[in-house]
C-alpha positions in Angstrom: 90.4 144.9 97.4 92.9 147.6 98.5 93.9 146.7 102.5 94.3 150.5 104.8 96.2 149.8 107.6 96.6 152.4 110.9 99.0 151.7 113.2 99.5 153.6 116.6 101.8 152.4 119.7 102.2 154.1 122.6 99.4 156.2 123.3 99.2 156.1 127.3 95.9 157.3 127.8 95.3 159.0 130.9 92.4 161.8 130.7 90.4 163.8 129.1 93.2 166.8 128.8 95.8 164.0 126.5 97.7 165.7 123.9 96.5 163.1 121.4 92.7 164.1 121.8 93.4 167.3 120.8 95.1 166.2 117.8 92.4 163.7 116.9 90.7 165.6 114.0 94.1 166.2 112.5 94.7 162.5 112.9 91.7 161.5 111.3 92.1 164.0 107.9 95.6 162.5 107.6 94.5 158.9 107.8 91.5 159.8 105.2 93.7 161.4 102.8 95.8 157.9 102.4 92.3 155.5 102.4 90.5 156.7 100.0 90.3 153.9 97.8 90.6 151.1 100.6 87.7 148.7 101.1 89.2 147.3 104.4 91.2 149.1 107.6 92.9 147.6 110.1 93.6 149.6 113.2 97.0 147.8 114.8 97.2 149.4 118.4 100.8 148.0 119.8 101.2 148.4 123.3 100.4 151.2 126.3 96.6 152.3 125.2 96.4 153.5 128.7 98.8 154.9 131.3 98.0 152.9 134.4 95.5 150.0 132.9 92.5 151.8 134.5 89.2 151.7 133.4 88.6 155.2 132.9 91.4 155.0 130.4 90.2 152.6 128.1 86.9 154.3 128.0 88.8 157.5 127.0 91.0 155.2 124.2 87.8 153.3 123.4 86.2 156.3 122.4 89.0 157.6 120.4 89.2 154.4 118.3 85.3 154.3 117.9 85.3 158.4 116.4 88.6 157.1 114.0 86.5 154.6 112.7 83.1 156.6 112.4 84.8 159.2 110.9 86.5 157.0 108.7 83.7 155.3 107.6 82.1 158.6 107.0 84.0 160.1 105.0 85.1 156.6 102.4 83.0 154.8 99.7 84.5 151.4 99.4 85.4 150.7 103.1 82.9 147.2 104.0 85.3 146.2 107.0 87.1 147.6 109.9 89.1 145.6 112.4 91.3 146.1 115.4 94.3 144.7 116.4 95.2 145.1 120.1 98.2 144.2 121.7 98.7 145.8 125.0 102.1 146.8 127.0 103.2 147.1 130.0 101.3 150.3 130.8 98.1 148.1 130.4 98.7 146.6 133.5 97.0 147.3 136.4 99.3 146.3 139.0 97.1 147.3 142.4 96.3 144.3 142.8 99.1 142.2 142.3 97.6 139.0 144.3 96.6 137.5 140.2 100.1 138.2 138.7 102.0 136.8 142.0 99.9 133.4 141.7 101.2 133.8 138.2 104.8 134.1 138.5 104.5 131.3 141.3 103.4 128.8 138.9 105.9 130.1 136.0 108.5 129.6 138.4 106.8 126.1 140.0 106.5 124.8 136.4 109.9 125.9 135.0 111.7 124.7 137.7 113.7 128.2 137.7 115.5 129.2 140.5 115.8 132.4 141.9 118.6 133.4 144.9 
């Protein structure tokens, strides 16, 4: 088993107009070119997929990561597995409502027994 790895960081999804969309099919070539022989991928995304943590930017990354894998798959013989490996960032946060992550920090701080002047 020969193990493809695709790692991207930093994306910060926004809309439909994103520089990286219109590089996708340029993307995908250059990954298929180096997983030829691979019978599994793994798609590491490390932090900021979106710019705000909306929702309307995850479908627009979810998408994207769905036509790299679909292509992918397409396009290889051996590949019988493709996973994904998410971690977000900061930028994943959607921080409009902040009522959650204050409760958070409250308890952090209750449990810790930090002290803050």
């Amino acid at each position: 088993m020969k193990l493809g790895i695709i790692q991207l960081s930093d994306i910060h999804f926004n809309s439909l107009e994103d520089f990286v969309l219109d590089k996708k099919n340029l993307f995908i070539d250059a990954c298929c070119s180096e997983l030829t022989d691979c019978s599994k991928i793994v798609l590491v995304i490390t932090g900021d997929i979106s710019f705000s943590g909306d929702t309307d930017q995850y479908d627009i990354a979810y998408e994207f990561f769905k036509e790299i894998e679909h292509q992918i798959r397409e396009r290889s013989t051996y590949i019988n597995s493709f996973q994904y490996v998410i971690v977000p960032g900061n930028h994943d946060c959607n921080f409009k409502d902040d009522s959650i992550r204050d409760i958070v920090i409250d308890r952090i701080l209750l449990t810790n027994r930090v002290y803050i002047e």
